[in-house]
C-alpha positions as a Python dict, from the first residue, in 0.01 Angstrom:
ca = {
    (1, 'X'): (0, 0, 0),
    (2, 'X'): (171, 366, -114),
    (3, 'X'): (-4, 543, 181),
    (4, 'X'): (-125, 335, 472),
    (5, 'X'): (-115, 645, 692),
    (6, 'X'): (-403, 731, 525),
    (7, 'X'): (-638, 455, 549),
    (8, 'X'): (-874, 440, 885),
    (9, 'X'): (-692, 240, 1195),
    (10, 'X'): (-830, -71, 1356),
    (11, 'X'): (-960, 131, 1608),
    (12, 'X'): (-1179, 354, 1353),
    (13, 'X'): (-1477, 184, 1153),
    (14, 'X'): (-1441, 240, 760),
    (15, 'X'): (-1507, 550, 676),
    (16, 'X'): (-1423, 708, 996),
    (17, 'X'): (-1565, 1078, 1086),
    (18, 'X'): (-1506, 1406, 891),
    (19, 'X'): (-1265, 1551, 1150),
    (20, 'X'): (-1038, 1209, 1112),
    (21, 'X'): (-1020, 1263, 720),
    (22, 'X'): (-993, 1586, 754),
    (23, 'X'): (-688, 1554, 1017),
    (24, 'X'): (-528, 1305, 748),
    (25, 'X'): (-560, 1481, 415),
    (26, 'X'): (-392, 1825, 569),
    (27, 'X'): (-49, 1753, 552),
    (28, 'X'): (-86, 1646, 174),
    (29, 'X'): (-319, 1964, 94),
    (30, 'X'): (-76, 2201, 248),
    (31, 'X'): (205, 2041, 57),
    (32, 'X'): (37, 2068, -274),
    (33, 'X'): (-81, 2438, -230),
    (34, 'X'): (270, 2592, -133),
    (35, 'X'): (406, 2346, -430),
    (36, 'X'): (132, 2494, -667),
    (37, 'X'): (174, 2874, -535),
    (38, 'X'): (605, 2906, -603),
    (39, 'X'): (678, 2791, -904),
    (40, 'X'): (934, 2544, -871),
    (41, 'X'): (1202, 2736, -1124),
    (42, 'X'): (1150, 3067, -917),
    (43, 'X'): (1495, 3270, -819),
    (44, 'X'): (1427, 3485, -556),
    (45, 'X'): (1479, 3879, -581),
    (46, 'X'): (1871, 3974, -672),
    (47, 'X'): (2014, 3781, -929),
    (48, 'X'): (2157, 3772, -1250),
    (49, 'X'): (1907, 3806, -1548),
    (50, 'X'): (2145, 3801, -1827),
    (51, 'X'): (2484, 4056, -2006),
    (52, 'X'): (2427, 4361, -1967),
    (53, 'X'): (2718, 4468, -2146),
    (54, 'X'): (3056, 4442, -2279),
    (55, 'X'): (3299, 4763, -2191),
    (56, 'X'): (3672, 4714, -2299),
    (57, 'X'): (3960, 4975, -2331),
    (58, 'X'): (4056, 5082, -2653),
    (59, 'X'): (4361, 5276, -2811),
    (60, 'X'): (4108, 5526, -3014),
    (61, 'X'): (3759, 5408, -2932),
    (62, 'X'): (3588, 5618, -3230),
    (63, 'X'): (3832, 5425, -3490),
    (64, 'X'): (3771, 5127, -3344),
    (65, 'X'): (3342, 5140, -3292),
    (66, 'X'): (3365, 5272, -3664),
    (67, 'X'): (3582, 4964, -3799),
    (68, 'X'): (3303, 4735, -3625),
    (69, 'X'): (3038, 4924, -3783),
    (70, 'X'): (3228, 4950, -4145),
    (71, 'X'): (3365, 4592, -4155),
    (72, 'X'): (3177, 4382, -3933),
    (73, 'X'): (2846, 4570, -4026),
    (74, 'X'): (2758, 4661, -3617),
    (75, 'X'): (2510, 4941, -3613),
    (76, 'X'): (2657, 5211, -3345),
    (77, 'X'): (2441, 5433, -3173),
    (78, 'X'): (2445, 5814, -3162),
    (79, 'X'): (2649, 5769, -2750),
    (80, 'X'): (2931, 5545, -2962),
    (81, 'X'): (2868, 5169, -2884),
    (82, 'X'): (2626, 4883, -2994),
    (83, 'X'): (2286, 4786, -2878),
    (84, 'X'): (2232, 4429, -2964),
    (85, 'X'): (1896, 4268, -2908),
    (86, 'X'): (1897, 3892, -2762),
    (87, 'X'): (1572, 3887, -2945),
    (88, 'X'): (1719, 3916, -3312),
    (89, 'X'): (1677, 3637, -3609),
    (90, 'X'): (1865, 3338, -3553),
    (91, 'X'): (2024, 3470, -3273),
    (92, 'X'): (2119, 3184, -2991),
    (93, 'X'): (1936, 3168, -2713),
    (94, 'X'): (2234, 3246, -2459),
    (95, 'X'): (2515, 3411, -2410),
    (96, 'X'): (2829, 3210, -2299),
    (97, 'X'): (3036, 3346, -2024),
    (98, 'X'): (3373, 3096, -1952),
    (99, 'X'): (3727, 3161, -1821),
    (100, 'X'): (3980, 2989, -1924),
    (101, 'X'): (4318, 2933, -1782),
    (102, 'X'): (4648, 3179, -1778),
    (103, 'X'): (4784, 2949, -2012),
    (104, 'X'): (4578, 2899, -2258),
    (105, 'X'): (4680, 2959, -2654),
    (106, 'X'): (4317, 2979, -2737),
    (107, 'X'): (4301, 3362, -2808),
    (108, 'X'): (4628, 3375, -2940),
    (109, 'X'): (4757, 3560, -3146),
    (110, 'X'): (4556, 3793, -2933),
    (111, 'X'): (4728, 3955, -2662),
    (112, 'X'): (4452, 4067, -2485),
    (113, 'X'): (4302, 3893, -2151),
    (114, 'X'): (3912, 3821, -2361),
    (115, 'X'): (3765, 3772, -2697),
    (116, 'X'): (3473, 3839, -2840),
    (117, 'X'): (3231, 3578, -3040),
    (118, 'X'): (3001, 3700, -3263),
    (119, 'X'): (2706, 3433, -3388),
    (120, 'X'): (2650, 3538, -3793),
    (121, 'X'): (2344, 3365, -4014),
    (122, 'X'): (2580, 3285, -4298),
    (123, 'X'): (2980, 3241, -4216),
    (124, 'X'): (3082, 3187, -4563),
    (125, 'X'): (2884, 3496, -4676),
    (126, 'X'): (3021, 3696, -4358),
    (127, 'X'): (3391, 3594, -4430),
    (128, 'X'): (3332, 3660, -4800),
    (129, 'X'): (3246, 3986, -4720),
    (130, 'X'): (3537, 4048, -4455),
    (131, 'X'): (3808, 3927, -4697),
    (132, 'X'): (3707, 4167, -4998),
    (133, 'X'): (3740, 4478, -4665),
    (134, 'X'): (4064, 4314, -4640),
    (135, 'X'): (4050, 4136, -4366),
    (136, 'X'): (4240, 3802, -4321),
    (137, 'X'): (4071, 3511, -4166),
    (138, 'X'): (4313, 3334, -3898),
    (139, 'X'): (4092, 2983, -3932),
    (140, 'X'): (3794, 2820, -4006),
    (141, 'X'): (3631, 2509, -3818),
    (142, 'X'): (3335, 2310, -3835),
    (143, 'X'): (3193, 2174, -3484),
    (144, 'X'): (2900, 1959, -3372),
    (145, 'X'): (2839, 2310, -3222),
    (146, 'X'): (2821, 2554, -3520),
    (147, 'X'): (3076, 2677, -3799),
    (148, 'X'): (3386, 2929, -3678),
    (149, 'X'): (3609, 3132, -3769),
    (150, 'X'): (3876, 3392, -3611),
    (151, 'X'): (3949, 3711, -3706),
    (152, 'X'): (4131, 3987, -3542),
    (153, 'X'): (4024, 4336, -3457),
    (154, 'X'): (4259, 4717, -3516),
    (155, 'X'): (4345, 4660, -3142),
    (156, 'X'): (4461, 4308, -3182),
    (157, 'X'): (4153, 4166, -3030),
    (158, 'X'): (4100, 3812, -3130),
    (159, 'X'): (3705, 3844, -3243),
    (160, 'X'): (3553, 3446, -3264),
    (161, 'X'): (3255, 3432, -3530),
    (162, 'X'): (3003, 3160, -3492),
    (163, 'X'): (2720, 3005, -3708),
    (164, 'X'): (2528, 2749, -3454),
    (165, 'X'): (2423, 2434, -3579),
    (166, 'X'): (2053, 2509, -3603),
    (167, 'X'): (1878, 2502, -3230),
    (168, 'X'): (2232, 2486, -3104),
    (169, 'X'): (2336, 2674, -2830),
    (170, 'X'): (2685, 2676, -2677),
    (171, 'X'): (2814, 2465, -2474),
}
């Protein structure tokens, strides 16, 4: 029996009196109600919701906001950085944040302590279009994950682009 507790004792006739079922029933009606009034994925008040924001330095911001915007095609706002919506087509569902150790060679030939990864809707189309602005293409890879390819930036950031398998997200 899943829950004898429940069922009326020797000392109670079948059925027992309303009080008695009552009594027994509680426990399981109390659990149930504070189960069905939090949902059970809830985080309370003060927490992450998602980026915010990427701020870096930069030798000569303006040059560098306007090669993003001429080469890479980033719309910059009027205040001189980018607004980019989570929301857009074919954009993944997440953004990845990971650390990786001191001694990594991963953002090489990048000097710089982070790198940026871009997803794109078409790579070859994107890295057609970055090679005839004359920009050189360190690698390209295909993943389980998506299609990449590396690129650097003016400053010497190392600037990842992705095309996710479709319904991929990163890992």
């Amino acid at each position: 029996m899943k829950y004898p507790h429940l069922l009326p004792t020797r000392s109670e006739p079948k059925g027992g009196n309303a009080v008695t079922d009552i009594r027994r029933v509680m426990p399981i009606l109390a659990l149930c109600a504070s189960l069905a009034a939090t949902p059970l994925s809830a985080n309370p008040p003060g927490h992450i919701t998602g980026v915010g924001g990427i701020f870096f330095k930069s030798k000569d911001p303006k040059a560098l906001m306007a090669w993003y915007r001429d080469v890479l095609g980033i719309k910059i706002e009027p205040w001189g950085g980018a607004a980019m919506r989570y929301d857009a087509p074919s954009h993944p569902p997440v953004v990845t944040l990971n650390a990786f150790k001191q001694t990594t060679h991963y953002m090489d030939p990048s000097t710089r302590e982070f790198m940026l990864d871009f997803a794109v809707d078409d790579l070859t189309a994107f890295l057609d279009r970055l090679r005839a602005k004359g920009v050189a293409v360190l690698k390209r890879e295909n993943s389980p994950d998506g299609d990449f390819a590396w690129i650097v930036d003016p400053d010497g950031t190392k600037i990842e682009l992705w095309q996710p398998k479709t319904g991929a997200a990163p890992k």
